[in-house]
C-alpha positions, -999 to +999 in steps of 0.1 A: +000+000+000+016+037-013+004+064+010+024+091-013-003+100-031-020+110-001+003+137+009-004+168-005+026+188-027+036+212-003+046+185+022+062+159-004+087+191-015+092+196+021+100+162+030+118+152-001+139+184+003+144+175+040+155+139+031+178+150+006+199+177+029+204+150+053+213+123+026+239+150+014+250+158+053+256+125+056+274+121+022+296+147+032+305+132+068+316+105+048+337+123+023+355+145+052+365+110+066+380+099+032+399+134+028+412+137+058+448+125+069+449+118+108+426+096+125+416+121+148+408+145+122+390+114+104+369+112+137+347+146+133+336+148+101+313+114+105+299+124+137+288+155+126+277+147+089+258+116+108+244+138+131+230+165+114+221+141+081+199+120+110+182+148+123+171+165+092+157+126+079+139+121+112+125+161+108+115+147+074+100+118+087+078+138+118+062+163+090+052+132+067+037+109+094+021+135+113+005+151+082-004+116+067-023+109+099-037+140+102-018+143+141+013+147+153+036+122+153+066+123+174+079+088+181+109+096+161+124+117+184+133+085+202+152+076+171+170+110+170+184+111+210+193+076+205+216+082+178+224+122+191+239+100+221+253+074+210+278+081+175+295+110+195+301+087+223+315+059+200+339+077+183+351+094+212+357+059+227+375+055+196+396+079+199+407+075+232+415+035+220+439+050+194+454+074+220+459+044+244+478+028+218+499+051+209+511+060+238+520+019+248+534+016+214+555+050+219+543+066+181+563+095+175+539+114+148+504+101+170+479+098+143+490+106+115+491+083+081+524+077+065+532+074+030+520+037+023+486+046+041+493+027+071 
């Protein structure tokens, strides 16, 4: 069953304009972590593209829902803090893991990528 053709124009642009900001957050979050030469400067560009992609796609997905069922619908809000709490967390645990192991391995350029990418 396709509910899209029960949601008027003005919402469909709004939403599909929504969806596609976030897609593109998140497609650059993911091209700052290709371009980017230290693993700690690998770590903020994906939590921040992920972030703000995910909260523009659950925005996205409270204005359809809630004006497909004619009330608002919130639920995904659960969705957002969840993920708002958790990838920042994770790649700060990450980081301190690779800090951690540089120090017990003595690195003397800490982060960083040499020239055969390792």
């Amino acid at each position: 069953m396709i509910q899209a053709p029960d949601l008027p124009g003005w919402a469909a642009a709004l939403v599909a304009l929504l969806l596609l900001s976030g897609a593109l957050a998140a497609l650059v979050g993911s091209i700052g972590l290709l371009r980017m030469r230290s693993f700690y400067d690998r770590v903020h560009p994906p939590t921040l593209g992920s972030t703000l992609g995910m909260a523009l796609i659950v925005l996205a997905s409270i204005i359809c829902f809630s004006v497909l069922r004619s009330r608002p619908s919130i639920h995904e809000i659960l969705i957002g803090l969840f993920l708002t709490v958790t990838t920042p967390v994770a790649f700060m645990l990450l980081a301190r893991a690779a800090l951690y192991r540089e120090r017990v391995e003595g690195d003397a350029n800490p982060g960083l990528v040499d020239e055969d990418g390792k």
